[in-house]
Biotite code that builds the C-alpha atoms (Angstrom):
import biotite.structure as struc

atoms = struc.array([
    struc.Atom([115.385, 98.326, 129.562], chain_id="A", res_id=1, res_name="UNK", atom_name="CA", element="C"),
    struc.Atom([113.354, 95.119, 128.680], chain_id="A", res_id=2, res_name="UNK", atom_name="CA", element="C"),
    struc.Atom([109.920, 96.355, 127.231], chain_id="A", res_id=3, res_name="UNK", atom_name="CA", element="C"),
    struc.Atom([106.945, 95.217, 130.156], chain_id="A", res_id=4, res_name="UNK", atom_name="CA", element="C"),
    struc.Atom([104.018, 96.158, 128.520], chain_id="A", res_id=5, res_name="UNK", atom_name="CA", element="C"),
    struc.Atom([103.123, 96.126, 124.477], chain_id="A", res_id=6, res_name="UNK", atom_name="CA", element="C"),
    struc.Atom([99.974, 98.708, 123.729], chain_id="A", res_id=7, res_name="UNK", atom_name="CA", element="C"),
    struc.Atom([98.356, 98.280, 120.533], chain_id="A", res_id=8, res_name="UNK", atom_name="CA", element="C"),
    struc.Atom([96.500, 100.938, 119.171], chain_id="A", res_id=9, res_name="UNK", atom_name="CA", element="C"),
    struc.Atom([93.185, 99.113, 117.734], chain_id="A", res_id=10, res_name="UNK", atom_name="CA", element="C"),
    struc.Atom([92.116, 101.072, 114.440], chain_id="A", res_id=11, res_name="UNK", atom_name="CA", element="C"),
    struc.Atom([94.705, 99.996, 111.875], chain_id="A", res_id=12, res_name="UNK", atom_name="CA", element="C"),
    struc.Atom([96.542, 97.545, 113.718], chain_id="A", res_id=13, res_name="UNK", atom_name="CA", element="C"),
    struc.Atom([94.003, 95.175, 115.388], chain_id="A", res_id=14, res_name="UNK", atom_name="CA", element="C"),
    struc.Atom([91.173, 95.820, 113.349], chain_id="A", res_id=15, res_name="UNK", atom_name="CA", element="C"),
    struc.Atom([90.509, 96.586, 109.732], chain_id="A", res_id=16, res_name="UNK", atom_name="CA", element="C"),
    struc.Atom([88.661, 98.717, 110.262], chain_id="A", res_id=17, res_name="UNK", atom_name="CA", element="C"),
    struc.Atom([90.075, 102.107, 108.725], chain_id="A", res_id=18, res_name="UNK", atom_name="CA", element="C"),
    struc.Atom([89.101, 101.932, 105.031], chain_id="A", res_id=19, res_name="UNK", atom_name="CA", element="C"),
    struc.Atom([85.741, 101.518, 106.358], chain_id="A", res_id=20, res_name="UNK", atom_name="CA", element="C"),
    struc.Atom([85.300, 104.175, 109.150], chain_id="A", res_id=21, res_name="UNK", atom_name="CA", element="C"),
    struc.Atom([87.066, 106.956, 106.502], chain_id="A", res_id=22, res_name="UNK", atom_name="CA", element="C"),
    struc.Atom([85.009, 105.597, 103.334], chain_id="A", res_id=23, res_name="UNK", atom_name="CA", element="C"),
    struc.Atom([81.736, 106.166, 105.557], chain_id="A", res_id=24, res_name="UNK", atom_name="CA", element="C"),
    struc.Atom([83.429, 109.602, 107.345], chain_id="A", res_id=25, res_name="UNK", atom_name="CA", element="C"),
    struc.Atom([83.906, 111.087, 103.488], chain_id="A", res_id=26, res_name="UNK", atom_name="CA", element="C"),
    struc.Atom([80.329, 109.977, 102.310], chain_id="A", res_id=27, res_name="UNK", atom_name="CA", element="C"),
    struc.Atom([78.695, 111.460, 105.317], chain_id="A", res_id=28, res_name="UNK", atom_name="CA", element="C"),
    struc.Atom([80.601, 115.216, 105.650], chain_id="A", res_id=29, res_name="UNK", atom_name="CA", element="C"),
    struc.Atom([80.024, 115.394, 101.679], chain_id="A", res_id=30, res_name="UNK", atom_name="CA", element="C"),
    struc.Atom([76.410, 114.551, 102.204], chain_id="A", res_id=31, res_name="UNK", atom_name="CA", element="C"),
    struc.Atom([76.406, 117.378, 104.919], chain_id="A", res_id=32, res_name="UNK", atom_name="CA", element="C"),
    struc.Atom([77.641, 119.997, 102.388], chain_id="A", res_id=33, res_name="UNK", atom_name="CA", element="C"),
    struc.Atom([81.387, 119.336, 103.211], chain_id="A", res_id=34, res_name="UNK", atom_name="CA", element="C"),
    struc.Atom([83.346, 117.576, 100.253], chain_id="A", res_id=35, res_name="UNK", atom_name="CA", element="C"),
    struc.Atom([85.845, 114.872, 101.845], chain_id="A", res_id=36, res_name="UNK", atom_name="CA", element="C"),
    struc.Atom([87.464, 112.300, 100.245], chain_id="A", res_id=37, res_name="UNK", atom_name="CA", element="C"),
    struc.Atom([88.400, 108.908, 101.080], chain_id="A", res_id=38, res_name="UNK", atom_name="CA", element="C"),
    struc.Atom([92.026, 110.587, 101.068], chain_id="A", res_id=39, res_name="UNK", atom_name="CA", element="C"),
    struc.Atom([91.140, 114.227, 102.571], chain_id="A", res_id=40, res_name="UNK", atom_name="CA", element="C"),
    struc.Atom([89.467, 111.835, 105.714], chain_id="A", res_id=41, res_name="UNK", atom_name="CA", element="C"),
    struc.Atom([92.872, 109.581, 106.079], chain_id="A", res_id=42, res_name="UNK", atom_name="CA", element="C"),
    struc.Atom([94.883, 112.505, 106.538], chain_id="A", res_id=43, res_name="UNK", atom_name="CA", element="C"),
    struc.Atom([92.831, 114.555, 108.423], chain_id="A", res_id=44, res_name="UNK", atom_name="CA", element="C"),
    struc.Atom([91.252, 112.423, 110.836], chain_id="A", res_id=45, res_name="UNK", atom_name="CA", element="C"),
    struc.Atom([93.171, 108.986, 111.159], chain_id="A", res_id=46, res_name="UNK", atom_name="CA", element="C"),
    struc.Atom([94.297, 108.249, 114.413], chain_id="A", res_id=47, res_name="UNK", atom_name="CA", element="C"),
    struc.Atom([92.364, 111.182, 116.186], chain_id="A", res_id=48, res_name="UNK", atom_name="CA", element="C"),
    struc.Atom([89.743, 111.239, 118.702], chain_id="A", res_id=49, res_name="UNK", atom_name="CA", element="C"),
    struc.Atom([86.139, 112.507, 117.252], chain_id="A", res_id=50, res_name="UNK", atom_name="CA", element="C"),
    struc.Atom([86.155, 116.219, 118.236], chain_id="A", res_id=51, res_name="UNK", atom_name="CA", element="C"),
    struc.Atom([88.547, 116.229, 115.222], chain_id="A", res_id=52, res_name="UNK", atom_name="CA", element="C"),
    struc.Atom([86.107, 116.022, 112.968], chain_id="A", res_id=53, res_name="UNK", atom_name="CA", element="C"),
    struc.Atom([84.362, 119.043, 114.707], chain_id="A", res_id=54, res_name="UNK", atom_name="CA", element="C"),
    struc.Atom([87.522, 121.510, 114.839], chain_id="A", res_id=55, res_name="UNK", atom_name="CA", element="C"),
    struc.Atom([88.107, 120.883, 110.966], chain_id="A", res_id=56, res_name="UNK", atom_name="CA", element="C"),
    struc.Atom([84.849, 121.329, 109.680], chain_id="A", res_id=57, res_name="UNK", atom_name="CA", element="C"),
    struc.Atom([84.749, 124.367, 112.205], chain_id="A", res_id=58, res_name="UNK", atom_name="CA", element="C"),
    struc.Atom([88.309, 125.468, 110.680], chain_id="A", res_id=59, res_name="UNK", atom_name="CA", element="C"),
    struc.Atom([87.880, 125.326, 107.071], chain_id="A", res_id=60, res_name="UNK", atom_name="CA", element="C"),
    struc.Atom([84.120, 126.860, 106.916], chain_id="A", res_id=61, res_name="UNK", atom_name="CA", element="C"),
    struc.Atom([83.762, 129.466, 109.094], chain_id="A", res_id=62, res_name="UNK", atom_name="CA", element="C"),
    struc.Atom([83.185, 128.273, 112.501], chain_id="A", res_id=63, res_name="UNK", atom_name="CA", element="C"),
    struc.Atom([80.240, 125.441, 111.295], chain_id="A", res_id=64, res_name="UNK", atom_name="CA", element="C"),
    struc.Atom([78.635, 123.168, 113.357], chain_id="A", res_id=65, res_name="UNK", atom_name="CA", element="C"),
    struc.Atom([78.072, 119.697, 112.363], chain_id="A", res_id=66, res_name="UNK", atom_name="CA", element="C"),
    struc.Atom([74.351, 118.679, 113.557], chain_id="A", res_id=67, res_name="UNK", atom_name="CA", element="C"),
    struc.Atom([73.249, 117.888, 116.569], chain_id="A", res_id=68, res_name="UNK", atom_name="CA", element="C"),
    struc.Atom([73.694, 113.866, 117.031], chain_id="A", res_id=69, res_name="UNK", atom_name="CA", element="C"),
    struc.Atom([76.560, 113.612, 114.568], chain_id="A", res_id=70, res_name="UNK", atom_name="CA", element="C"),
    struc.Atom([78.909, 111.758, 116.533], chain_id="A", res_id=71, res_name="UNK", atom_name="CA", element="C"),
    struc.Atom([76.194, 109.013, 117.097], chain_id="A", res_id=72, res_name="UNK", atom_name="CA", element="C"),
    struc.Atom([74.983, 109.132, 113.607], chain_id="A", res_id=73, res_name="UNK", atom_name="CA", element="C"),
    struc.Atom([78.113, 108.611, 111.982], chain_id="A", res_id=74, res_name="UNK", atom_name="CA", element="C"),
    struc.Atom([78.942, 105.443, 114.910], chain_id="A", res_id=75, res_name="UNK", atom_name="CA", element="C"),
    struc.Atom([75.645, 104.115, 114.022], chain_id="A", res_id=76, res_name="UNK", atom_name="CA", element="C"),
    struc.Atom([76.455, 104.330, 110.165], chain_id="A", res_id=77, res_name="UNK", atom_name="CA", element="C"),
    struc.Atom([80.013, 102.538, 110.753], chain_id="A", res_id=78, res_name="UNK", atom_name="CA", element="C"),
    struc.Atom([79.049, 99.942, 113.185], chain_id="A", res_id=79, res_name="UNK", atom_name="CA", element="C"),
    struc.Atom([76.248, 99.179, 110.566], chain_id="A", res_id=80, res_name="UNK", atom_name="CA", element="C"),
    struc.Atom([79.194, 98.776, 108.293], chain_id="A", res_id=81, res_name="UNK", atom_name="CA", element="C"),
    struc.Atom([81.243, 96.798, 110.475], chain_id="A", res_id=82, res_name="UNK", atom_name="CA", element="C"),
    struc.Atom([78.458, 94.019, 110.961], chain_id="A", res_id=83, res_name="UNK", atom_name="CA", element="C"),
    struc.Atom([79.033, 93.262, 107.187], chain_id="A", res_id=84, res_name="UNK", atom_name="CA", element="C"),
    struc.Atom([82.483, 93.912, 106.476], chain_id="A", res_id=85, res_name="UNK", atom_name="CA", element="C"),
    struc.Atom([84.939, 94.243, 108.995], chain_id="A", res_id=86, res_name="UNK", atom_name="CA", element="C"),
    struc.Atom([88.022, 91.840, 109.891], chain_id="A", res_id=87, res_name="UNK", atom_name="CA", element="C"),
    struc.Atom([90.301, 91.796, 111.880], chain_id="A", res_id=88, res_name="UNK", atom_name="CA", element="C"),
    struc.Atom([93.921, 92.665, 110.747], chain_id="A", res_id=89, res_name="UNK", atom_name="CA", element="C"),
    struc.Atom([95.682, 89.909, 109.190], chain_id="A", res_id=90, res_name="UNK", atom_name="CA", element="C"),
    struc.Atom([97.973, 88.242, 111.941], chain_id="A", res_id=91, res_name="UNK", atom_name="CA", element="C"),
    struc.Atom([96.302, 89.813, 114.951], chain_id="A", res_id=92, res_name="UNK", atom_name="CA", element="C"),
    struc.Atom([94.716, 86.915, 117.191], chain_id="A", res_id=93, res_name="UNK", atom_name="CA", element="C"),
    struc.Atom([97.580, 84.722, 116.032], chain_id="A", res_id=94, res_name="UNK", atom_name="CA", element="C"),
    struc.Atom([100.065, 87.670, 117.654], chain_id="A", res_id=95, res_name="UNK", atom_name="CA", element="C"),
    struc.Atom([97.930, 87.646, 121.004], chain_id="A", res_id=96, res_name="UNK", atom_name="CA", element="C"),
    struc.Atom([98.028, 84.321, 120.759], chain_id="A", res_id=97, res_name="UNK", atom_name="CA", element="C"),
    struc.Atom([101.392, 84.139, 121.347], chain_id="A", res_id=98, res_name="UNK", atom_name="CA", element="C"),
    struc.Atom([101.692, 87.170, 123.608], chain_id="A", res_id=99, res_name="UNK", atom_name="CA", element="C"),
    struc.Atom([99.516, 85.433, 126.182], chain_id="A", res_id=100, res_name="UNK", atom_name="CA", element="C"),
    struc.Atom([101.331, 82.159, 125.543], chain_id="A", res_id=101, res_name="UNK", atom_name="CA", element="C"),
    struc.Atom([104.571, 84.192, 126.405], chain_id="A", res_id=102, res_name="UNK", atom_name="CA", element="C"),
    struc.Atom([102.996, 85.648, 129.538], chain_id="A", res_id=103, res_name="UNK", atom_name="CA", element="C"),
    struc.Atom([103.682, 89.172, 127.816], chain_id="A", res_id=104, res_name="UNK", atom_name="CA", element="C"),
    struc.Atom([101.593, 91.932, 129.650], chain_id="A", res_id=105, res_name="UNK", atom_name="CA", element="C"),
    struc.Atom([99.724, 93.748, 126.762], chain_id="A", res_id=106, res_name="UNK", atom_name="CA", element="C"),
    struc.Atom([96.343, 96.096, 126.044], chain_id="A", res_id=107, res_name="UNK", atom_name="CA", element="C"),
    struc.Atom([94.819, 98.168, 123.787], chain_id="A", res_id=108, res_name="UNK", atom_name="CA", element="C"),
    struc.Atom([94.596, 102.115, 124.136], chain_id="A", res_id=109, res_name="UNK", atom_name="CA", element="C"),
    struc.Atom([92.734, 104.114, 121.233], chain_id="A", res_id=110, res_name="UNK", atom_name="CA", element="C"),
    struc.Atom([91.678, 107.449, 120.204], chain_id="A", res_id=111, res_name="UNK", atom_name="CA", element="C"),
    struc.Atom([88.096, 106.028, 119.853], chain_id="A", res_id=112, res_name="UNK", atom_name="CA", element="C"),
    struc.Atom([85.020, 105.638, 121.933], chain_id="A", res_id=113, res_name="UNK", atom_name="CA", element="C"),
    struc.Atom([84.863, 102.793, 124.292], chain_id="A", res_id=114, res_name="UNK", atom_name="CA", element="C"),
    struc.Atom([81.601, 101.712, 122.533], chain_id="A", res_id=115, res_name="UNK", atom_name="CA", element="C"),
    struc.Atom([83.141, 102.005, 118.952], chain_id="A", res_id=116, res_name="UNK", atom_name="CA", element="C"),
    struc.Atom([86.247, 99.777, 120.364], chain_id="A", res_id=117, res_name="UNK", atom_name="CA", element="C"),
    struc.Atom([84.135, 97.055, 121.826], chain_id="A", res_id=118, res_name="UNK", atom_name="CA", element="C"),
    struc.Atom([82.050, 97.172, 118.603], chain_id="A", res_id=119, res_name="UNK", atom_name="CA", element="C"),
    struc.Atom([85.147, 96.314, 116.114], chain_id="A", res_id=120, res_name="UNK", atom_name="CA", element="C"),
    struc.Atom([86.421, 93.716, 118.708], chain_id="A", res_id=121, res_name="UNK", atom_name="CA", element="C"),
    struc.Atom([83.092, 91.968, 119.010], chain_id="A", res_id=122, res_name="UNK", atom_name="CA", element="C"),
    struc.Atom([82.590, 91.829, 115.287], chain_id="A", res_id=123, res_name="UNK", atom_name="CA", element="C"),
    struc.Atom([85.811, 90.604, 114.548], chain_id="A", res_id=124, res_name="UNK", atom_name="CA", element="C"),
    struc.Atom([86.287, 87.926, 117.814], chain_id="A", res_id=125, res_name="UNK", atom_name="CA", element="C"),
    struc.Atom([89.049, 89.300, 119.324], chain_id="A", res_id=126, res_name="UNK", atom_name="CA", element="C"),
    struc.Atom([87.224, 90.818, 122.183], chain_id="A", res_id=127, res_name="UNK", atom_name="CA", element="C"),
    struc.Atom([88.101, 87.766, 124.280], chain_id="A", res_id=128, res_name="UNK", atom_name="CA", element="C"),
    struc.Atom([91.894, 88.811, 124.263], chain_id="A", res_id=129, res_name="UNK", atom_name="CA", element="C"),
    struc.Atom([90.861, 91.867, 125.798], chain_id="A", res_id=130, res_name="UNK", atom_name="CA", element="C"),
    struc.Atom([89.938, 92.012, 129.746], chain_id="A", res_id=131, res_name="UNK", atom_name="CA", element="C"),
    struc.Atom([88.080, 94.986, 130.338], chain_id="A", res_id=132, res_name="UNK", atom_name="CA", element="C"),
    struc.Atom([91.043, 96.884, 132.189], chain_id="A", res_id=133, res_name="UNK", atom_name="CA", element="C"),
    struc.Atom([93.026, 95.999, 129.308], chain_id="A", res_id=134, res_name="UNK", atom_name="CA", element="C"),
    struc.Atom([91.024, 98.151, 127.586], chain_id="A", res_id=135, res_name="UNK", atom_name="CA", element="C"),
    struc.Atom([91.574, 102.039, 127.133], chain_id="A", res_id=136, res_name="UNK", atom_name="CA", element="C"),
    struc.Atom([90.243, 105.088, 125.637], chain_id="A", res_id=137, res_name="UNK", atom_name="CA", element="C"),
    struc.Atom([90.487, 108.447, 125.276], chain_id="A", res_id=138, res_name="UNK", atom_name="CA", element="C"),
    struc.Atom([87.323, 109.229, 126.709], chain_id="A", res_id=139, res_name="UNK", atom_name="CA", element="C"),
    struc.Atom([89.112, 107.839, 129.905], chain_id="A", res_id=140, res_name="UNK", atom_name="CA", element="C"),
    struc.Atom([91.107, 110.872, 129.501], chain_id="A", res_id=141, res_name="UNK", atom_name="CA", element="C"),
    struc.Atom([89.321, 113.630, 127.586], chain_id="A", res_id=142, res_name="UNK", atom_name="CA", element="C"),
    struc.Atom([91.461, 114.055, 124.989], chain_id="A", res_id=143, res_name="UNK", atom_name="CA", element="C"),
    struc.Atom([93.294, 112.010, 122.199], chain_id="A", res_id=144, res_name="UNK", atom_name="CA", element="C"),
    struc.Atom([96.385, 111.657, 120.095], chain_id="A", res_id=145, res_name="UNK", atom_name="CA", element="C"),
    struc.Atom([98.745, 112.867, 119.178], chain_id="A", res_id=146, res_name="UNK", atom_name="CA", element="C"),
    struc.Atom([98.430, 113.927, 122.952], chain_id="A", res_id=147, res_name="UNK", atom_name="CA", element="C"),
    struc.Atom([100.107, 111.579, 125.253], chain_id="A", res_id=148, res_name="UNK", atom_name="CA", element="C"),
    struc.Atom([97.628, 111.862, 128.003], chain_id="A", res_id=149, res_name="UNK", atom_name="CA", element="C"),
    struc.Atom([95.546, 108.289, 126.996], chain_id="A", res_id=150, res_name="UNK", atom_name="CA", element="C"),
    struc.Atom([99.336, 106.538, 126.815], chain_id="A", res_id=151, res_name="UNK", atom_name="CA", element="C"),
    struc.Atom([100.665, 107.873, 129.664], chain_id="A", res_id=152, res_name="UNK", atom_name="CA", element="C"),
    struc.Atom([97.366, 107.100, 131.717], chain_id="A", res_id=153, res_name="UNK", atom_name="CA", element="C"),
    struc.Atom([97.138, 103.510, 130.391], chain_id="A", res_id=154, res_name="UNK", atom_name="CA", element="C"),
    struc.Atom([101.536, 103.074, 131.602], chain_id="A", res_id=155, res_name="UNK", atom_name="CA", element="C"),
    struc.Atom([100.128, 104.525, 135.025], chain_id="A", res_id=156, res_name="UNK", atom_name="CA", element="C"),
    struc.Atom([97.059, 102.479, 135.669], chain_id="A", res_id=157, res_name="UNK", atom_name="CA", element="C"),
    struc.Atom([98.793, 99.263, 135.033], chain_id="A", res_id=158, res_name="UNK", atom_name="CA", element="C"),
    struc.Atom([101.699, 100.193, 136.857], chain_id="A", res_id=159, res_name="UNK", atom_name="CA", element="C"),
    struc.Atom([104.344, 100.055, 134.075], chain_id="A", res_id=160, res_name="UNK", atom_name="CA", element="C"),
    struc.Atom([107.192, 102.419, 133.505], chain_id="A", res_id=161, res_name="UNK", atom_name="CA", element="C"),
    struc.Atom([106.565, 104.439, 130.266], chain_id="A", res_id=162, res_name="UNK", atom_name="CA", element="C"),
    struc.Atom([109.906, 103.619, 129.044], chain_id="A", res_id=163, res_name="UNK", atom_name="CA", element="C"),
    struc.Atom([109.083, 99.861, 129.533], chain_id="A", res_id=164, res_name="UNK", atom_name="CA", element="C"),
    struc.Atom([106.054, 99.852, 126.725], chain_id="A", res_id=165, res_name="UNK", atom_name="CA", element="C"),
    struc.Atom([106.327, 98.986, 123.588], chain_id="A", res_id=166, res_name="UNK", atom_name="CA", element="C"),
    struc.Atom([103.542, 100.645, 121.498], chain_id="A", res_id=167, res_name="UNK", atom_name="CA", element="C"),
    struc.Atom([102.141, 99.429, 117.700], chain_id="A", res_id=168, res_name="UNK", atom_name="CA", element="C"),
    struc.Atom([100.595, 102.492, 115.887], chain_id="A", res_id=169, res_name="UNK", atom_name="CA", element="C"),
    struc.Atom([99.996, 103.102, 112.252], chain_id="A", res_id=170, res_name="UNK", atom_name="CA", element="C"),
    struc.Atom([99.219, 106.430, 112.083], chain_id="A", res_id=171, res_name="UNK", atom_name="CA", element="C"),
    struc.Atom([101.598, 109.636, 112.858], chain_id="A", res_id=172, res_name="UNK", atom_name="CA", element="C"),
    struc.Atom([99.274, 110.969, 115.440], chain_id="A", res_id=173, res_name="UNK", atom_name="CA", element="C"),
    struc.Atom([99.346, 107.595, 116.981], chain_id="A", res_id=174, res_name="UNK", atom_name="CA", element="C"),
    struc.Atom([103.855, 107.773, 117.046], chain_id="A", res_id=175, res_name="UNK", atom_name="CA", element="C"),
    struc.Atom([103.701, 111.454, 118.020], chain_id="A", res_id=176, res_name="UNK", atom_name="CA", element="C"),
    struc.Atom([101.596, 110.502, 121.425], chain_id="A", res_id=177, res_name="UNK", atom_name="CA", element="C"),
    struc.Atom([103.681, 107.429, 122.013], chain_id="A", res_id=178, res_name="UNK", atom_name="CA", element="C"),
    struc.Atom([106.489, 109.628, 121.552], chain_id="A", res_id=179, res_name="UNK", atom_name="CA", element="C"),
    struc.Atom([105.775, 112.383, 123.858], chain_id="A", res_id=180, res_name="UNK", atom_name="CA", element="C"),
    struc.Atom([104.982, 110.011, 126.728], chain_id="A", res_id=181, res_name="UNK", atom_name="CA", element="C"),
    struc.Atom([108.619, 108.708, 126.132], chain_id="A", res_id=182, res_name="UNK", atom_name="CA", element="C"),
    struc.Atom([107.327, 104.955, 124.826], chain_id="A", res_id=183, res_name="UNK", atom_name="CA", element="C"),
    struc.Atom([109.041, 103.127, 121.912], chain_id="A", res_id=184, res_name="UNK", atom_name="CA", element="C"),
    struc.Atom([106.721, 102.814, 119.318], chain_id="A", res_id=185, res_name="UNK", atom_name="CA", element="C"),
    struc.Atom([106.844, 101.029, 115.994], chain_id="A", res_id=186, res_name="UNK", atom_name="CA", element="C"),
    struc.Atom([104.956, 102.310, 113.135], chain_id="A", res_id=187, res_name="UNK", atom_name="CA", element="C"),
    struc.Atom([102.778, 99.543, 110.974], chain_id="A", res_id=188, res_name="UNK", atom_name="CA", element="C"),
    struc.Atom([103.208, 100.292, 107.557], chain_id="A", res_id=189, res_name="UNK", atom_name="CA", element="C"),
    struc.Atom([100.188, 98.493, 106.484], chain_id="A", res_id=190, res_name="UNK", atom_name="CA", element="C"),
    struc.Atom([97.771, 101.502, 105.246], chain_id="A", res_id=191, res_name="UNK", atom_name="CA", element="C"),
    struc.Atom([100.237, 104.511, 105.849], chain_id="A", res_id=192, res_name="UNK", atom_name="CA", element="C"),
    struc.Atom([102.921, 105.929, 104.290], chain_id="A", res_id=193, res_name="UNK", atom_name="CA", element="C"),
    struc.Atom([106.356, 104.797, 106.312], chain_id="A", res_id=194, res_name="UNK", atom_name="CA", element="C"),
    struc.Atom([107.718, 108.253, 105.533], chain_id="A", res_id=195, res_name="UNK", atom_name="CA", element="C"),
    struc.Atom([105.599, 109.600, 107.656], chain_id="A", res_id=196, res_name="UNK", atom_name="CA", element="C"),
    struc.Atom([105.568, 107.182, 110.528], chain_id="A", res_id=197, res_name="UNK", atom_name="CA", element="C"),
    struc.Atom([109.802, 107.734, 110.286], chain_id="A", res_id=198, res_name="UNK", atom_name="CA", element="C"),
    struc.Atom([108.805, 111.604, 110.351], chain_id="A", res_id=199, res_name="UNK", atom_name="CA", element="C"),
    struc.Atom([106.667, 111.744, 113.384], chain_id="A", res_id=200, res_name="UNK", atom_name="CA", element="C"),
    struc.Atom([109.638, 109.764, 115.357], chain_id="A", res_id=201, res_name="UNK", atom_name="CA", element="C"),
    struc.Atom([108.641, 106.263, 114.856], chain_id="A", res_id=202, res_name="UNK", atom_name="CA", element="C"),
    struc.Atom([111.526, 104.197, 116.933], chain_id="A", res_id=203, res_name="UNK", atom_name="CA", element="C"),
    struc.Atom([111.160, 101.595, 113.692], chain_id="A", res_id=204, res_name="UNK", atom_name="CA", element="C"),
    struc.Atom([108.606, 100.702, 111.236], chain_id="A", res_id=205, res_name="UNK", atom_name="CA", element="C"),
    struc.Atom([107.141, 97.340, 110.999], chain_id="A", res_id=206, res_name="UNK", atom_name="CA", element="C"),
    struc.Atom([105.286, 95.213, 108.029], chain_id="A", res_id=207, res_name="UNK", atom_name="CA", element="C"),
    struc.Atom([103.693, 92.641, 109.252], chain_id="A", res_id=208, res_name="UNK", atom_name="CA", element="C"),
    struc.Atom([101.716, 91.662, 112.548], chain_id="A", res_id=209, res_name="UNK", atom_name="CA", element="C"),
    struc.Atom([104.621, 88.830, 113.190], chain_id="A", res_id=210, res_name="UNK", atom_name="CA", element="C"),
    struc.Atom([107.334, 91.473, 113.513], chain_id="A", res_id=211, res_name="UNK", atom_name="CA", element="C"),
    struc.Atom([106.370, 92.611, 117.121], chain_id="A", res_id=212, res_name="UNK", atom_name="CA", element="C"),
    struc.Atom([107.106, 89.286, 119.062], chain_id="A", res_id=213, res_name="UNK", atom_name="CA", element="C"),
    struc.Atom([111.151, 89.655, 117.883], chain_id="A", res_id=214, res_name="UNK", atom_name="CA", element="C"),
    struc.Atom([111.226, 92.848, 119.144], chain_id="A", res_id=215, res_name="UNK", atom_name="CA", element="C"),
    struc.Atom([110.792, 91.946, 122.843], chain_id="A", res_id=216, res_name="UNK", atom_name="CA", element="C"),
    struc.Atom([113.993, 90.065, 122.816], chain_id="A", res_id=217, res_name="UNK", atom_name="CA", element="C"),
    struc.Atom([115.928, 92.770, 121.768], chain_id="A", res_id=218, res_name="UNK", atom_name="CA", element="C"),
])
């Protein structure tokens, strides 16, 4: 079956924006009382929707809460980061580009919140590839990867066959969800091990932005 539709995750694969949003995850649980690392936040919470964070900390030190506000607090601390540093992933509007030039049906569907999506495309000027129903979340459906509720509800609102999508997705989470909604998905290798991608069923792994188009002539 030809793919239809091409779903990018945004985190990782659009945006640059996960050294950032882990650097600022690690300070702030450490300056809560919780040591995290740059690393411990990568493979804890990359790829996951926010109550994550909540069921770890809750997890690992006896049923704690993180304060009241958190969520916002920690947005507010990474979209103060983003102003000044983020980018968009190397290849990305040039790949749209070409995906719009090719009248190839594609969105976005991430584990984040609608406002922290709109923030990193905004910042980075790729919110005008975006339509608004182009754009999904998993608030939409109340829970995130490596569920495949958000992918199977963004193959159902726009109408496309789940085994017609194509999905990008650098983190495992990301290929698990893709996975269990029965979507090919091909694991960027850009900031995560390709091991793991491989592991969590990744149909193929790719390097580079400029590796999807090929794919949709196969």
């Amino acid at each position: 079956m030809a793919y239809e539709l091409v779903i990018f995750d945004n985190d990782g694969v659009l945006v640059d924006s996960e050294p950032l949003s882990n650097r600022v995850l690690a300070d702030y649980l450490t300056e809560l009382g919780y040591p995290t690392t740059v690393e411990d936040s990568y493979r804890d919470f990359m790829g996951t929707a926010a109550h994550r964070v909540h069921d770890v900390i809750a997890e690992r030190y006896d049923g704690a809460l993180l304060p009241e506000g958190f969520d916002e607090s920690f947005h507010g601390r990474v979209f103060d980061t983003f102003t000044t540093e983020l980018a968009a992933v190397r290849g990305a509007e040039t790949l749209l580009k070409e995906l719009r030039q090719s009248s190839v049906p594609y969105c976005l569907a991430s584990s984040a919140h609608h406002s922290w999506i709109r923030a990193a495309l905004d910042v980075t000027g790729l919110r005008g590839w975006f339509p608004e129903e182009r754009i999904f979340s998993a608030q939409d459906v109340g829970v995130g990867k490596p569920a495949p509720d958000l992918f199977l509800h963004t193959a159902r609102t726009l109408g496309v066959d789940p085994a017609a999508c194509l999905v990008v997705e650098d983190s495992p989470n990301g290929v698990l969800a893709a996975r269990a909604a029965g979507m090919a998905v091909y694991g960027y290798t850009a900031l995560t091990d390709p091991a793991k991608l491989t592991a969590a069923g990744a149909t193929g792994l790719i390097a580079d932005l400029a590796e999807v188009l090929p794919l949709l002539d196969r």
